[in-house]
C-alpha positions in Angstrom: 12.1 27.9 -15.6 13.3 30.3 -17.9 11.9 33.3 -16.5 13.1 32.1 -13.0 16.7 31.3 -14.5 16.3 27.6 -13.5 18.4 25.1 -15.4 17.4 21.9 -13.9 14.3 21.3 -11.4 14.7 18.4 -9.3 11.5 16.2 -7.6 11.3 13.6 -5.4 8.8 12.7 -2.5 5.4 15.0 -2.5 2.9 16.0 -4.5 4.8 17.5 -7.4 5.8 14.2 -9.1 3.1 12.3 -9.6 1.2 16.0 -10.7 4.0 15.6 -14.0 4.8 11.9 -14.2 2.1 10.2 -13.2 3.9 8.3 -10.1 4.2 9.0 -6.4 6.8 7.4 -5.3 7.1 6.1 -1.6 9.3 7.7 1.1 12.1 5.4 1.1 15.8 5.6 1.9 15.9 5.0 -1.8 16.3 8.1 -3.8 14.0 8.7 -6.5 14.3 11.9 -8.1 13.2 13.5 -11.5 15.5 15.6 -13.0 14.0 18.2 -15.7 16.5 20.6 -17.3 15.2 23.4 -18.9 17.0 22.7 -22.2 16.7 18.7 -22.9 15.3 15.6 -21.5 13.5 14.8 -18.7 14.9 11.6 -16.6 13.2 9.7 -13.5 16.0 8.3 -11.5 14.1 5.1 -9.3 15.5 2.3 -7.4 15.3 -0.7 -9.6 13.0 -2.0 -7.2 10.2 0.4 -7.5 10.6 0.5 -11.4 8.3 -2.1 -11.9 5.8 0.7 -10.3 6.5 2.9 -13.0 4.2 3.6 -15.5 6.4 4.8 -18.4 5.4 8.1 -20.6 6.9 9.7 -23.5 7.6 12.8 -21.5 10.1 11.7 -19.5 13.1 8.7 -19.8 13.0 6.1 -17.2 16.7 5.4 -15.2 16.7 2.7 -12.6 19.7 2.6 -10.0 20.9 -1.2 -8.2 21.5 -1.6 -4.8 25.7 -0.9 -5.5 25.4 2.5 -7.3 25.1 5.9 -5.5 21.8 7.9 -6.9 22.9 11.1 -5.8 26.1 10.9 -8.4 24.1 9.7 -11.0 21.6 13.2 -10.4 24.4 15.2 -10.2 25.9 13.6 -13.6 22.0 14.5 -15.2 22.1 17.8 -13.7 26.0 18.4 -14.9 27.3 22.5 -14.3 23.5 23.7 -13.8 24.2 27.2 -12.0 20.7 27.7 -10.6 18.9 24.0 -9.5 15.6 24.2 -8.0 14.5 21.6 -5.8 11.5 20.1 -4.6 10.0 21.5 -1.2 9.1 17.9 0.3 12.2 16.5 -0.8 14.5 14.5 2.4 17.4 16.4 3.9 19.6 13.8 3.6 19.6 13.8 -0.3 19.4 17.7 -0.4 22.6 17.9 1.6 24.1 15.1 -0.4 23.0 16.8 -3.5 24.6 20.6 -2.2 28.0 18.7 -1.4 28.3 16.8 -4.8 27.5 20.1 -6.5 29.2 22.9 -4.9 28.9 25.0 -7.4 25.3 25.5 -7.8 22.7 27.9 -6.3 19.6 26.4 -4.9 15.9 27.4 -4.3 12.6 25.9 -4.2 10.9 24.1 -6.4 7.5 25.3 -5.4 8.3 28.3 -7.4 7.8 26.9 -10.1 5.2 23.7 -9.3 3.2 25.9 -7.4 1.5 28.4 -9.9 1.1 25.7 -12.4 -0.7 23.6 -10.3 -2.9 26.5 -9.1 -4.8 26.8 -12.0 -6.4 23.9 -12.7 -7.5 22.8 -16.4 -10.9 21.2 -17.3 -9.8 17.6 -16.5 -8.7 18.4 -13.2 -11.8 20.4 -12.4 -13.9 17.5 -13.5 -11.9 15.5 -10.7 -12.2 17.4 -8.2 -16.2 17.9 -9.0 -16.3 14.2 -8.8 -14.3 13.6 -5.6 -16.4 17.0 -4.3 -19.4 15.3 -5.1 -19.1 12.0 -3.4 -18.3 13.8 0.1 -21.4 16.1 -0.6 -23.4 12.7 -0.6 -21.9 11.7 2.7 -22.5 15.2 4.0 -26.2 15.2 3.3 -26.2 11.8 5.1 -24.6 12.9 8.1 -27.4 16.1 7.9 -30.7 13.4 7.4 -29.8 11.6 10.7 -28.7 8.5 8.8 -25.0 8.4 10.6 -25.7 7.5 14.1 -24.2 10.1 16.9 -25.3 10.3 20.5 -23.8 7.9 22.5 -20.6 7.4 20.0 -17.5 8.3 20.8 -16.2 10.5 18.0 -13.6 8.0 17.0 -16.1 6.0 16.0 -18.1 8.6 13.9 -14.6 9.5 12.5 -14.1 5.8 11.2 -17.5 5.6 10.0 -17.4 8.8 8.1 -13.8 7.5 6.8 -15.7 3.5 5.6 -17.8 6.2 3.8 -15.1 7.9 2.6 -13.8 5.1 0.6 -17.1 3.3 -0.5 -17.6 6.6 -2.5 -14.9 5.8 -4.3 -12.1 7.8 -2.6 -8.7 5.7 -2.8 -7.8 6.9 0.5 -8.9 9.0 3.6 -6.9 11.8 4.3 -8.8 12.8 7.9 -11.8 12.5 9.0 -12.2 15.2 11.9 -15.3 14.9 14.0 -15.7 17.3 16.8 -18.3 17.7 19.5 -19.3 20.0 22.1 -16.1 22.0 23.3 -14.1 20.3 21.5 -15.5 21.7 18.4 -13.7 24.8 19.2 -10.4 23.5 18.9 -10.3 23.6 14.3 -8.4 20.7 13.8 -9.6 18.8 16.8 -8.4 15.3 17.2 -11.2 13.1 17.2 -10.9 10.5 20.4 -13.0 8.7 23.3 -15.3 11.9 24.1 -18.9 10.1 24.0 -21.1 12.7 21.6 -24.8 13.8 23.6 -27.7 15.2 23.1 -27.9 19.1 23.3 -24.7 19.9 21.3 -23.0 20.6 18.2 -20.9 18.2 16.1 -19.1 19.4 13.5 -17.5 17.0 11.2 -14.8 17.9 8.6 -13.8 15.1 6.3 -12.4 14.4 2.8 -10.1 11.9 1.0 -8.0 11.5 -2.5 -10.0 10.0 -5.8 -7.9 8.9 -8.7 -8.6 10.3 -11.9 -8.5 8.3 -15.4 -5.0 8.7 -15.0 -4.2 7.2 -11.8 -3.3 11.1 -10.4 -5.6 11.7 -7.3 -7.8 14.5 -6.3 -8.8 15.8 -3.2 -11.9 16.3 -1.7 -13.1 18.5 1.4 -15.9 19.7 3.1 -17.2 20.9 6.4 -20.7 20.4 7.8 -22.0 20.7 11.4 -25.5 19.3 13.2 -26.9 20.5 16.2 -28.1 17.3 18.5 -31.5 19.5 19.9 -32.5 23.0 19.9 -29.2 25.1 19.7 -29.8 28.0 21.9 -30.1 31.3 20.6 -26.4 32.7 21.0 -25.4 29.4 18.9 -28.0 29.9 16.3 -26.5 33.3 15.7 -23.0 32.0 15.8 -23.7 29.6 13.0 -26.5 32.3 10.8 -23.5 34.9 10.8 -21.1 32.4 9.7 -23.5 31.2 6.9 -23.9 34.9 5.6 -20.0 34.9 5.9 -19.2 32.3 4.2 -22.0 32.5 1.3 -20.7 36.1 1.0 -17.0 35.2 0.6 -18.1 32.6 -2.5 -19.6 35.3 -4.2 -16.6 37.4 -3.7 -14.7 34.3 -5.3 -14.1 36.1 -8.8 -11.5 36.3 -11.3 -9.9 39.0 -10.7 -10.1 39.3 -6.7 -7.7 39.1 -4.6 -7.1 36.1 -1.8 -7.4 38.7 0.3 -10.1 40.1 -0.7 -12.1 37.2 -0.3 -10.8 36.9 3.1 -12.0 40.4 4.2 -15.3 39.2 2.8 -15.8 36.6 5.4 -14.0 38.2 7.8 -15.6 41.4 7.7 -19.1 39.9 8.5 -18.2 38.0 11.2 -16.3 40.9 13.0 -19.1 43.1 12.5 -21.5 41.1 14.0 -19.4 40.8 16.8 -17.9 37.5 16.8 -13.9 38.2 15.2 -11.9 37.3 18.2 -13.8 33.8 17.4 -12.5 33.5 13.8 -8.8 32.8 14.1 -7.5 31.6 10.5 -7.4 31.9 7.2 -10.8 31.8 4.8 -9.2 29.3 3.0 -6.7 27.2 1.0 -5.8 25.7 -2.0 -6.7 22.3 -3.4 -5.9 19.8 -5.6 -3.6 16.4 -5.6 -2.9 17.9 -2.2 -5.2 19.1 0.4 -3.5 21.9 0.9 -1.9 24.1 -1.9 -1.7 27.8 -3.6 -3.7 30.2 -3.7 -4.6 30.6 -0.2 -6.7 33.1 1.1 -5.7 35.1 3.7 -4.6 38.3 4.3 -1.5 39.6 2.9 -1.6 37.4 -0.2 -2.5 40.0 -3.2 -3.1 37.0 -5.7 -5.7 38.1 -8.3 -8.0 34.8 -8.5 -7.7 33.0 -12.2 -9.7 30.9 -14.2 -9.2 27.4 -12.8 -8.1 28.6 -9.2 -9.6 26.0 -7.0 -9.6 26.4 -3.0 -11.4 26.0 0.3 -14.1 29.1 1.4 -14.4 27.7 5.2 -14.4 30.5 7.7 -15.6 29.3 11.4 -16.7 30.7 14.6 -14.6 29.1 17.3 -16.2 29.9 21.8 -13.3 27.9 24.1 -14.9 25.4 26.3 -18.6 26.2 25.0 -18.9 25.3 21.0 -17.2 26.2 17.3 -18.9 26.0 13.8 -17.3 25.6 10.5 -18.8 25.7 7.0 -16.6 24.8 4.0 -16.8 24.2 0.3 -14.6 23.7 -2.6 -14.8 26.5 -5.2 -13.3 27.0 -8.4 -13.1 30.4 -10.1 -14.3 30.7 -13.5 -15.1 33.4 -16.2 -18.8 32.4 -15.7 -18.7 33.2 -12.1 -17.3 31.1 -8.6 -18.3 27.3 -9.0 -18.9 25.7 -6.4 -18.6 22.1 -6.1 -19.8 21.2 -2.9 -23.8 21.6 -2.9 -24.7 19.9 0.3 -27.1 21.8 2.8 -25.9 24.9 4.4 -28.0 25.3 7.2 -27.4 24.0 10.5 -29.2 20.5 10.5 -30.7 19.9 14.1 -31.3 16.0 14.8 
């Protein structure tokens, strides 16, 4: 905040409250709002009907509001002649135009400038989540590859809400999507899965993950990508799916501290084009991840971010043939001093059942 001449930081809805307090607070009406000043105390304004949900910490001093009193004047008294506010990205339009008119005065950005880098780069306790949560999809993944998840003659929708029962009996507090794609419609990258009935002879790929609370009650996320082959794939789709391994094996190695996002990018990229298949790959490598699925770094061209220590994100390029097929391969990495970490370990190859 001091370097981006912030005096206050204000949070409500999204990801970047519970990542400092502890508590996500639902998308109500209600405000709730954190207000942290750069000099001073931080305060977490709630309706005094969600307090009870509160679990109160040291770092911050808890304010409820009744039904009577107006929220947004009781932020603006916190926040007082703050000349430079930054607020947070996910935050509703109706306070943040509530908020502008009570303090005329002040200039706004977002709050993302600051959250967003210090979420990035994860410490050890929030790489140990994220290895746990990463973990229990692998076990679901290697499932799915052994034949034990039942496919032809399913309707997708039905795979989806099996891989999501999964899902939670791994220990994930929620699902947060459960794509399953097959045939054509594995072509389309975030396919919706629905009453297509899944057959012998094609390619299902299946992209799923959830959140998993740590110690703390702050969740993780998890998220991987595997696809089977129902038969003999035939030999254009075998070498659809052997470049995309090279690609994306290659682009995990390239993971280092020190590289660039989009370096890593060009890794996976590169291959793929080479080989002939680049009008096929149409987005990014990868994203971020942590208490949201997706988050900085990402990595894709044009973003010069130099990898660090604790950097934790998605390498997941794909090969995408409209109205014929589309492969995707995705793990979690984090990047360390040692070298990239992965934490997905499930079977790369294309598993044929």
């Amino acid at each position: 905040m001091t370097d981006l001449e912030l005096d206050a930081v204000l949070l409500s809805v999204g990801p970047d409250l519970p990542y400092l307090t502890g508590y996500e607070a639902m998308p109500l009406e209600r405000l709730t709002m954190l207000v942290v000043p750069r000099d001073g105390d931080a305060t977490l304004v709630v309706p005094r009907l969600e307090a009870p949900r509160v679990v109160e910490r040291p770092e911050f001093a808890l304010l409820p509001w009744g039904e009577v009193e107006d929220p947004v004047s009781i932020v603006a008294g916190l926040v007082g002649g703050a000349g430079r506010v930054a607020i947070g990205d996910r935050t509703w339009a109706r306070f943040v135009v509530d908020l502008q008119s009570a303090l005329p005065a002040t200039a706004w950005s977002k709050a993302s400038e600051v959250l967003g880098p210090l979420r990035a780069r994860k410490d050890p306790a929030e790489v140990a989540a994220l290895r746990r949560a990463g973990a229990a999809v692998d076990r679901i993944a290697a499932e799915l590859q052994a034949g034990e998840i039942e496919l032809v003659g399913r309707t997708e929708a039905q795979v989806s809400a099996e891989l999501g029962r999964r899902i939670l009996a791994e220990g994930h507090h929620r699902v947060n999507f459960a794509i399953v794609a097959a045939g054509a419609n594995a072509a389309s990258p975030h396919h919706e899965p629905g009453d297509r009935v899944i057959r012998e002879g094609e390619v299902v790929l299946c992209d799923f993950g959830g959140t998993m609370l740590d110690d703390d009650g702050i969740g993780y996320c998890s998220d991987i990508t595997r696809c089977v082959h129902l038969g003999e794939p035939g030999p254009d789709v075998a070498d659809a799916y052997a470049v995309l391994l090279e690609a994306q094996q290659a682009a995990v190695a390239a993971a280092t501290v020190g590289a660039s996002c989009e370096e890593v990018d060009a890794t996976a990229r590169r291959i793929i084009t080479d080989a002939g298949w680049g009008e096929q790959f149409i987005h990014r490598t990868g994203h971020g991840i942590g208490i949201e699925e997706h988050e900085d770094p990402y990595i894709v061209s044009g973003n010069a971010t130099a990898l660090e220590p604790g950097h934790a994100f998605s390498i997941e390029p794909g090969i995408y043939v409209d109205g014929r097929f589309g492969f995707r391969l995705e793990d979690i990495v984090v990047a360390a001093d040692a070298g990239p970490d992965p934490l997905n370990n499930a079977d790369h190859d294309l598993a044929l059942l």
